[in-house]
Rosetta silent file (secondary structure, phi, psi, omega in degrees, C-alpha in Angstrom):
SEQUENCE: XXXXXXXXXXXXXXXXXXXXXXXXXXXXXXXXXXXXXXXXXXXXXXXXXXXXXXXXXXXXXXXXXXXXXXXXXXXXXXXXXXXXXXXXXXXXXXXXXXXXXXXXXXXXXXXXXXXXXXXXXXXXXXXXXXXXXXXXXXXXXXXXXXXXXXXXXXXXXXXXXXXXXXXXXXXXX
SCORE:     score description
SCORE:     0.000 S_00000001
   1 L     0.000  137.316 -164.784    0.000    0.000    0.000 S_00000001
   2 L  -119.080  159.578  169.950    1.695    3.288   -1.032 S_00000001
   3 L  -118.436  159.906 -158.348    0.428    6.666    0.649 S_00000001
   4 L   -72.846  144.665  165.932   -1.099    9.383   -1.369 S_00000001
   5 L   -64.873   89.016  171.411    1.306   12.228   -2.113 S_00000001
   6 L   -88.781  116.796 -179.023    0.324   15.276   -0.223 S_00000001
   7 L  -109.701  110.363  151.526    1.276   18.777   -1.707 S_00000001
   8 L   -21.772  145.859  176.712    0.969   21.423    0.561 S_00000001
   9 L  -128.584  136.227 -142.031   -0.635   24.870   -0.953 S_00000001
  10 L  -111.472   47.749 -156.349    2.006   27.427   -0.448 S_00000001
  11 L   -81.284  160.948  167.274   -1.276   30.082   -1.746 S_00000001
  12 L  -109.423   51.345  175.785   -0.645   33.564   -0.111 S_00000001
  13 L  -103.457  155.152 -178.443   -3.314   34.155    1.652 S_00000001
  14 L   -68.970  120.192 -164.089   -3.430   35.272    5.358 S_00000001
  15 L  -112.446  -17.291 -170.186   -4.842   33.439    7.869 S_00000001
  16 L    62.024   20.465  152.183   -3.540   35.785   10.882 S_00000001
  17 L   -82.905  157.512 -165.216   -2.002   33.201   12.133 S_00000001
  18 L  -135.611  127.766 -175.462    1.619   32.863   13.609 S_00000001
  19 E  -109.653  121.452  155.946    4.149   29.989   14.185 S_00000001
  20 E  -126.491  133.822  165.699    7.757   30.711   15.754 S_00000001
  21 L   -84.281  170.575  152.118   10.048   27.944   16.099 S_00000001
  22 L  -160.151  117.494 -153.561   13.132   27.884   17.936 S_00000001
  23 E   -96.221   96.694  171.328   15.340   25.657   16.496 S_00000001
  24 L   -99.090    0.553 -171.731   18.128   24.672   19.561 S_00000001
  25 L   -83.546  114.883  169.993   18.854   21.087   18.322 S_00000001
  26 L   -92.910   -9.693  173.001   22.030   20.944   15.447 S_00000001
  27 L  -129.241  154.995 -147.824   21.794   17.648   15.012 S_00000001
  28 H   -10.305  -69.190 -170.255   20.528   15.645   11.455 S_00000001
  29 H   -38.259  -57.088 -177.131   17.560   14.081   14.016 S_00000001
  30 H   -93.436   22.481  156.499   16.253   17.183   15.799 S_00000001
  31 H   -92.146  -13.629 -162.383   16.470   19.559   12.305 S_00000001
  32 H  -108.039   -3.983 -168.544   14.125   17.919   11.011 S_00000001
  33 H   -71.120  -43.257  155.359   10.967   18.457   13.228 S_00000001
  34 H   -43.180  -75.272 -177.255   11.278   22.139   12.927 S_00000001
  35 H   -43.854  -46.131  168.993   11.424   22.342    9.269 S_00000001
  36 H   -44.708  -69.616  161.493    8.495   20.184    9.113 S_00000001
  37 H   -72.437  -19.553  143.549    6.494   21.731   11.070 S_00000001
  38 H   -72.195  -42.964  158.086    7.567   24.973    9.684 S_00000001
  39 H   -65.127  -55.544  147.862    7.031   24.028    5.843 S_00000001
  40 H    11.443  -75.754 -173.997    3.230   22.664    7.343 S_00000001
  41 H   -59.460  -62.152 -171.539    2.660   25.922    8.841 S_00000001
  42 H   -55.069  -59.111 -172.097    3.605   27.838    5.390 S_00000001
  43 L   -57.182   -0.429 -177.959    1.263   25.172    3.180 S_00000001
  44 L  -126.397   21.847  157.539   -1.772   26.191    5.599 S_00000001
  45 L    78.488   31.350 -169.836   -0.782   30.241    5.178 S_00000001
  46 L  -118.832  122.559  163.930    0.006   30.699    8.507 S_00000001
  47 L   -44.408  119.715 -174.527    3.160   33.061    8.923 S_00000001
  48 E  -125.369  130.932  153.673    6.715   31.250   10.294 S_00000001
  49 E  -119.967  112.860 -159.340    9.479   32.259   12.054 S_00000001
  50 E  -110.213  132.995 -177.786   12.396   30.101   12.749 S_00000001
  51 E  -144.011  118.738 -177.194   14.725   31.460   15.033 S_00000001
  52 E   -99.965  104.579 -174.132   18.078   29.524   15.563 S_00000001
  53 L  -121.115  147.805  172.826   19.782   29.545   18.928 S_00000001
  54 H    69.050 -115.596 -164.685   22.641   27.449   20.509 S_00000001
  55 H   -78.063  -34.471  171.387   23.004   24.009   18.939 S_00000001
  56 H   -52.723  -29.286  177.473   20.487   25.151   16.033 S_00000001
  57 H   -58.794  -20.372  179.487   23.201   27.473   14.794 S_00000001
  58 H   -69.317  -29.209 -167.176   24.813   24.378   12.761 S_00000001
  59 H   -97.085   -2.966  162.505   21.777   24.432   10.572 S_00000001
  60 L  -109.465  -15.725  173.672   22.294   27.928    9.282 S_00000001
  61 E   -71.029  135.983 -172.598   26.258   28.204    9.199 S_00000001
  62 L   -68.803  -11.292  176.489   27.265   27.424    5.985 S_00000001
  63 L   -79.929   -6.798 -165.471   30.194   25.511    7.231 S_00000001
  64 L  -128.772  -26.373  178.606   28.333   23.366    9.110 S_00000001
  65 L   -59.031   -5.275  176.740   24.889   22.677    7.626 S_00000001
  66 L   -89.727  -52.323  165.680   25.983   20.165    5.082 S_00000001
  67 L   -98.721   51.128  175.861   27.309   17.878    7.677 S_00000001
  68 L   -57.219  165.374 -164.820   24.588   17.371   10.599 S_00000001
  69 L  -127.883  167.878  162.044   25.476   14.285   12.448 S_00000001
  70 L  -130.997  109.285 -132.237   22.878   11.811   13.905 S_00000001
  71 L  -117.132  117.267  177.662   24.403   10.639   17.331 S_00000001
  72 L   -96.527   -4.948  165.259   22.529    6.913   18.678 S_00000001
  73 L   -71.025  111.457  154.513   23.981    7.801   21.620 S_00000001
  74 L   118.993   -9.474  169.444   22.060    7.848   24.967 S_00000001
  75 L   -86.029  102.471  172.056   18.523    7.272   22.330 S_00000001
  76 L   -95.741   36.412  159.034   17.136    4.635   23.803 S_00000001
  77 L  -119.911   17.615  163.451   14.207    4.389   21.188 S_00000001
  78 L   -80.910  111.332  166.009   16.875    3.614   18.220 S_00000001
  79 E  -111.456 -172.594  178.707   16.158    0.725   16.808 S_00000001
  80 L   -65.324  154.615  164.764   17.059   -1.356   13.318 S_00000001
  81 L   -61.331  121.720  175.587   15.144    0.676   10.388 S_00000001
  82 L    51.754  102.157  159.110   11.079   -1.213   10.010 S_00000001
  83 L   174.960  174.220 -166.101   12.047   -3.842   12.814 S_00000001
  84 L  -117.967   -0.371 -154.646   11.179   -3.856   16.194 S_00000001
  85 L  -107.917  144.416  170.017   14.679   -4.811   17.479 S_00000001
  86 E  -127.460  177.197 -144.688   16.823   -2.339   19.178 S_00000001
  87 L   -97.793  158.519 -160.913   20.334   -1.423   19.148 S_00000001
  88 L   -88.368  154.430 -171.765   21.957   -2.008   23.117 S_00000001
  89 L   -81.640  -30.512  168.552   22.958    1.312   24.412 S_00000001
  90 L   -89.710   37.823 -179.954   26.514   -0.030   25.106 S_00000001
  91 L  -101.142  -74.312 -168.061   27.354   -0.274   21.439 S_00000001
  92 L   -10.541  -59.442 -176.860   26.008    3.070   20.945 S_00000001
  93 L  -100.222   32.085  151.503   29.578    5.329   21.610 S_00000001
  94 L   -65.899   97.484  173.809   31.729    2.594   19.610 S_00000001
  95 L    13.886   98.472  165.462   33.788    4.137   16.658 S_00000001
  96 L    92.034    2.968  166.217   31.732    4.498   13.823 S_00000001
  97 L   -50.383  -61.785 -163.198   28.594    4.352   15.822 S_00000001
  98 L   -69.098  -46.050 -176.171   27.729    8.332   14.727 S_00000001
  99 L   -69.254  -35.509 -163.443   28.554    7.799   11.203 S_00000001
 100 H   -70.269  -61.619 -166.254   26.713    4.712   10.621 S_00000001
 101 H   -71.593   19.690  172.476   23.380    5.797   11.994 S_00000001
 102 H  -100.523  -29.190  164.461   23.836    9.300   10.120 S_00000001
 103 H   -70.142  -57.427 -157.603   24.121    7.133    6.505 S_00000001
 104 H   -90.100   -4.284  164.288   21.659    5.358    7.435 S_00000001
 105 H   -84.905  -61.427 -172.953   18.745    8.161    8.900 S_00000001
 106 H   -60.746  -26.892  173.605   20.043   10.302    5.568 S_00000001
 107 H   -74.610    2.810 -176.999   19.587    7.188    3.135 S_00000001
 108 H   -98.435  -53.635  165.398   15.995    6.905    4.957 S_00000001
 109 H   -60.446  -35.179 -177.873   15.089   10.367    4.099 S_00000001
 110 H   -62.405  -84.679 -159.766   16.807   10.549    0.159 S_00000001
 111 H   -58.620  -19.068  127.644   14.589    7.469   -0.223 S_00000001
 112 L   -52.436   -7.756 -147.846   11.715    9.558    0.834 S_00000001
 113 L    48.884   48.243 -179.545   12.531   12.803   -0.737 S_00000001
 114 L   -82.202  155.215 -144.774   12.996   14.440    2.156 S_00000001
 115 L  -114.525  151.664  173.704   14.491   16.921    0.982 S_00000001
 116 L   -45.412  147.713  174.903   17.883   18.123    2.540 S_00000001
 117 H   -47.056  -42.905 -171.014   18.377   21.119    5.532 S_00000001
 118 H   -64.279  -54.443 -177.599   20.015   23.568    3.240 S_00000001
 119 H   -54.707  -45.662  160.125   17.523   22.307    0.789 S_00000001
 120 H   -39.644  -66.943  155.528   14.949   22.458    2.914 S_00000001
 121 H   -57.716  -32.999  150.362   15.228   26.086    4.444 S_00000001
 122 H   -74.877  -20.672  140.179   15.153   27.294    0.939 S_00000001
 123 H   -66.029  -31.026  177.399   12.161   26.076    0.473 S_00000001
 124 H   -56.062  -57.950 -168.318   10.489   27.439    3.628 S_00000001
 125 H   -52.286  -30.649  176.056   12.178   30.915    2.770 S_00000001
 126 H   -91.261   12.962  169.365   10.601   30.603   -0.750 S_00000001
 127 H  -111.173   20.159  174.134    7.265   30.074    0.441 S_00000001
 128 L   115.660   -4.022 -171.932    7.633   32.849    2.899 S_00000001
 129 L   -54.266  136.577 -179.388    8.969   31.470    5.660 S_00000001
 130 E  -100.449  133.617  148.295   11.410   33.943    8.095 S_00000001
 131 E  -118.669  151.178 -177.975   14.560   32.711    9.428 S_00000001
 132 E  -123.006  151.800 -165.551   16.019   34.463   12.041 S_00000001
 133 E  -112.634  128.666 -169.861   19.577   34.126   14.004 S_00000001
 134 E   -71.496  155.415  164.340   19.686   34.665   18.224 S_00000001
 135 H   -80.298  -27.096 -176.275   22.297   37.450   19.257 S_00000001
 136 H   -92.785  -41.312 -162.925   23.822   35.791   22.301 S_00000001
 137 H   -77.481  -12.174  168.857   24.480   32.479   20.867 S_00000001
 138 H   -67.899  -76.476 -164.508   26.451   34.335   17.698 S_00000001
 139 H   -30.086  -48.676 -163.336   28.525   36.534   20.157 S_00000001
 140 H   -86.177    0.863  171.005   29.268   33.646   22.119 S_00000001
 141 H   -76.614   -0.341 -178.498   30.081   31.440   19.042 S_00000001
 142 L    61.680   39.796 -177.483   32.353   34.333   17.502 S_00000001
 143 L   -96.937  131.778  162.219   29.232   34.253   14.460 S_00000001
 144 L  -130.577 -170.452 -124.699   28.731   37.161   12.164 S_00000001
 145 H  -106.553  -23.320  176.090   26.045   37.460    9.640 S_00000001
 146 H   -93.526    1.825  171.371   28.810   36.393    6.885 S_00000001
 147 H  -102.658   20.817 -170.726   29.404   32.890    8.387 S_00000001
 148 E  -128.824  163.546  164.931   25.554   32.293    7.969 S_00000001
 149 L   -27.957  101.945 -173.933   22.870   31.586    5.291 S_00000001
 150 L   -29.802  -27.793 -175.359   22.516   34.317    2.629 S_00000001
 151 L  -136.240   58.868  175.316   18.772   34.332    3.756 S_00000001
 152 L  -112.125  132.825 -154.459   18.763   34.270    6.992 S_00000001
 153 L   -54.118  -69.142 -125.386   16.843   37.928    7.812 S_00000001
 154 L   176.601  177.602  159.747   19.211   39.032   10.666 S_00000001
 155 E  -126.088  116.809 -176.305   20.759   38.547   14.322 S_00000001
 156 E  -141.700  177.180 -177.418   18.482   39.591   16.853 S_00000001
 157 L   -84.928  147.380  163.354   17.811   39.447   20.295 S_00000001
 158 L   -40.011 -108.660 -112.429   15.308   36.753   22.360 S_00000001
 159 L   -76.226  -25.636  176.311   13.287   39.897   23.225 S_00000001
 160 H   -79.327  -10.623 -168.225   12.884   41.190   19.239 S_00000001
 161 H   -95.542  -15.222  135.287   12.150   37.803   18.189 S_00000001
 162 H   -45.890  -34.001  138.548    9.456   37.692   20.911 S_00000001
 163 H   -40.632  -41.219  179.665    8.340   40.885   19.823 S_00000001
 164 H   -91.880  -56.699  179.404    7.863   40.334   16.300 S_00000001
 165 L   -91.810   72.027  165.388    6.031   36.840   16.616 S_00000001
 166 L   -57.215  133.596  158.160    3.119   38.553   19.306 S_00000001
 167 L    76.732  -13.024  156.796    0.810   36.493   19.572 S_00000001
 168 L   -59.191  128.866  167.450    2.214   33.505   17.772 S_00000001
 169 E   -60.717  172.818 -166.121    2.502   29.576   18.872 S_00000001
 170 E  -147.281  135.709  178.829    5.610   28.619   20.267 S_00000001
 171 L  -145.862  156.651 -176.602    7.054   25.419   19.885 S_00000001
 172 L  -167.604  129.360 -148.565   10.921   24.889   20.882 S_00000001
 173 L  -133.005    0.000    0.000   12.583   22.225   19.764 S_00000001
């Protein structure tokens, strides 16, 4: 049984609704929940703002967004891919542990078409989507605005990006 192909309608109409993310997770696993739920949010017209602090910062530096890692350590709901068997947690931080389950979570999305993070945030940006970059975690990361995504809007503070998304849900991830 195959499932039906849903395409979001990226239409621009207004709903007056508001999403902000906060992305604090960098790695391959916890990028992807955001994005989801931020490309969602866009197909049902509802304005998004992803704002990337701490560990989240990997998914807009350009040096780093290309290589997210997916770490089995310390998840103790990793199992084999469509099995029920899971992998023992003292395996988990053996050499070659990080890499394996990182080929194998990215060859599970490419055989979806999920589409990559880089790839990904350009679509959310072209269907309207904002991303935004926190001010304390660049300062204390030595980040300026030229080690990041051409279209990521700014560096701003926790209180402007609470300010600008009033009234918005909050989900933080």
């Amino acid at each position: 049984m195959t499932t039906p192909t849903i395409v979001p309608n990226f239409a621009s109409e207004d709903t007056g609704r508001k999403l902000a993310i906060i992305c604090s997770k960098g790695n391959l696993d916890m990028a992807y929940p955001g994005l989801i739920l931020g490309n969602a949010a866009l197909g049902e017209g509802v304005e998004t703002h992803l704002f990337f602090t701490f560990w989240g910062f990997d998914m807009i530096i350009k040096s780093r967004m290309n290589d997210l890692q997916f770490s089995p350590a310390g998840n103790t709901a990793m199992h084999l891919p469509g099995t029920n068997a899971h992998i023992p947690q003292a395996i988990m931080p053996a050499p070659g542990m990080t890499a394996m389950a990182t080929h194998m979570l990215k060859k599970q999305l490419d055989d979806l078409k999920i589409p990559t993070v880089p790839d990904f945030l350009e679509q959310i940006v072209a269907a309207g989507g904002h991303l935004w970059a926190c001010r304390l975690s660049a300062d204390m990361n030595n980040v300026s605005e030229s080690d990041l995504r051409d279209d990521v809007e700014g560096i701003i503070s926790a209180s402007d990006f609470i300010e600008m998304t009033e009234g918005a849900q909050l989900l933080f991830i």
